[in-house]
N, C-alpha and C positions, 0 to 999 in steps of 0.2 A: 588405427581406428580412433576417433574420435572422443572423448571423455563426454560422455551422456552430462549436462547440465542438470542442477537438481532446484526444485520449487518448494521451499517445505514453508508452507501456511498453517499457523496456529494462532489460539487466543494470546491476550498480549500477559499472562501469566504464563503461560507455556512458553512464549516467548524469550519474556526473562528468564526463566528456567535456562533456556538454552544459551542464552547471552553470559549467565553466569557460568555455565559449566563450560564454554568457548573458553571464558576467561577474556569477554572481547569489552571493551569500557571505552569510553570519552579519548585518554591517553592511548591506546594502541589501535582503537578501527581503521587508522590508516597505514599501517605497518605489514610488512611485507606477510608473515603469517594471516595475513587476513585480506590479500589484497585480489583473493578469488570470491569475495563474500563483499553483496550490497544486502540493504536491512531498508526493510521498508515497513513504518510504525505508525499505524493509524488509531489516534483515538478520537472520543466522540468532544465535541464541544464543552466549554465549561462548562455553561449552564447546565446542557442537556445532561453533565454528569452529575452535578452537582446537585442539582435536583428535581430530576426524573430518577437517576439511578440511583440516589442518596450515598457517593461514594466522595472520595475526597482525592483518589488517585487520580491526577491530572497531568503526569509530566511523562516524557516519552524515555527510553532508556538511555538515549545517546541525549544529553542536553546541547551540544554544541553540532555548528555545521560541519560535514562532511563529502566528501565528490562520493562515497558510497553508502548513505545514508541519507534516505529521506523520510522526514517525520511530515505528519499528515494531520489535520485536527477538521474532521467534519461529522456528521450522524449519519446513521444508517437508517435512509427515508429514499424516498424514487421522487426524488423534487428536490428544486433551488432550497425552496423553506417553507415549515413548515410549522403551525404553533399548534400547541395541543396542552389546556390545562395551563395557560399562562405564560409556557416555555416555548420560544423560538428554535427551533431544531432547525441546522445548517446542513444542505447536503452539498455532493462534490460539485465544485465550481468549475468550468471552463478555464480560469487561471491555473488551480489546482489541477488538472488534468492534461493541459500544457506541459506543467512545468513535473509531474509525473510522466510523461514519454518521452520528456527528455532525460529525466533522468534515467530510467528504462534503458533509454539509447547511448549512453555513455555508460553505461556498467551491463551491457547485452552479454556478456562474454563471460558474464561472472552465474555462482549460483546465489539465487534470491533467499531472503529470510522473510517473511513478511508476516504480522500479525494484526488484526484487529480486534477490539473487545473479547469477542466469541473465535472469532478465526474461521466465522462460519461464511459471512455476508459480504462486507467490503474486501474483508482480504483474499477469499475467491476470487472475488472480481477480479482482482488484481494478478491474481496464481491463472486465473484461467487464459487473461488476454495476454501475459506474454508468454505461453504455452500455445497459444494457438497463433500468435502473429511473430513470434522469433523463434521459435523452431529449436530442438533439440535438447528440449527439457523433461526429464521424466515428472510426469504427471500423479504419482503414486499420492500426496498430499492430497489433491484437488477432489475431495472429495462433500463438499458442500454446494451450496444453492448460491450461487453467485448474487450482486446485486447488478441487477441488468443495468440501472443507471448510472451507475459507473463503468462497468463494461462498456455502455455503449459511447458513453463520453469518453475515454481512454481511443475505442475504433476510430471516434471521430476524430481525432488527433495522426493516427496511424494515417487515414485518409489523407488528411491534409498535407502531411509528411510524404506521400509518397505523391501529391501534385494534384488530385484531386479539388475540386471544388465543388465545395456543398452549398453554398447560397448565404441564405441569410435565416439558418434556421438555428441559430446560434441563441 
């Protein structure tokens, strides 16, 4: 029988929590101890953190690129963009969601880590659609309110990926 795949979605403090007690860093995510584990780290914009959240953490866990790690920098809005209060808040791009199902797709095999801010919004998104579109991942994580504009932008990729064409509604 088959090894159930696992989805665990948290905030990106719980996150690191688990990053640290992995023991998994910059120097080792690509080493064989780790080579069943992709990490997917989403935070919000500079600005948007900077000052909307009045926070000064800006940097993702893994600094460097990796084939099982992809870091992600947009807000959590249902729009391209959006200003509020002077601050230009960035949401998920079409490039950005490209270049997330592909990543997706070259680490399908593996169990996911993903976190966002909250671990409530984006990183759902993220826990739910490849739970529902690659098949054999326990869902016990997925327990928040997805951000549908990500979800549906991620679909839209899947779509495309499997020959589909949607027009020009891009």
């Amino acid at each position: 029988m088959e090894k159930m795949k696992r989805i665990e979605v948290s905030s990106h403090a719980l996150f690191e929590e688990r990053c640290k007690g992995l023991g998994v860093h910059d120097d080792n995510v690509e080493s064989e101890k780790f080579s069943n584990l992709a990490f997917i780290d989403i935070i919000g914009t500079k600005d948007s953190i900077e000052k909307y959240l009045h926070e000064d953490n800006t940097k993702h866990w893994f600094e460097k690129e990796h084939p099982n790690v992809l870091n992600l920098e947009f807000d959590d809005i249902s729009e391209d963009e959006f200003e509020y209060n002077g601050i230009v808040f960035k949401g998920f791009t079409n490039e950005q969601a490209k270049k997330s199902y592909d990543f997706i797709l070259a680490n399908e095999n593996k169990d996911f880590i993903i976190c966002c801010r909250a671990g409530i919004s984006r990183s759902q998104a993220f826990g739910n659609f490849i739970h529902d579109y690659f098949g054999g991942y326990d869902s016990t994580s997925l327990l928040g309110t997805p951000n549908y504009y990500v979800y549906t932008k991620l679909t839209r990729e899947h779509l495309k990926h499997k020959g589909f064409k949607l027009g020009e509604i891009e």
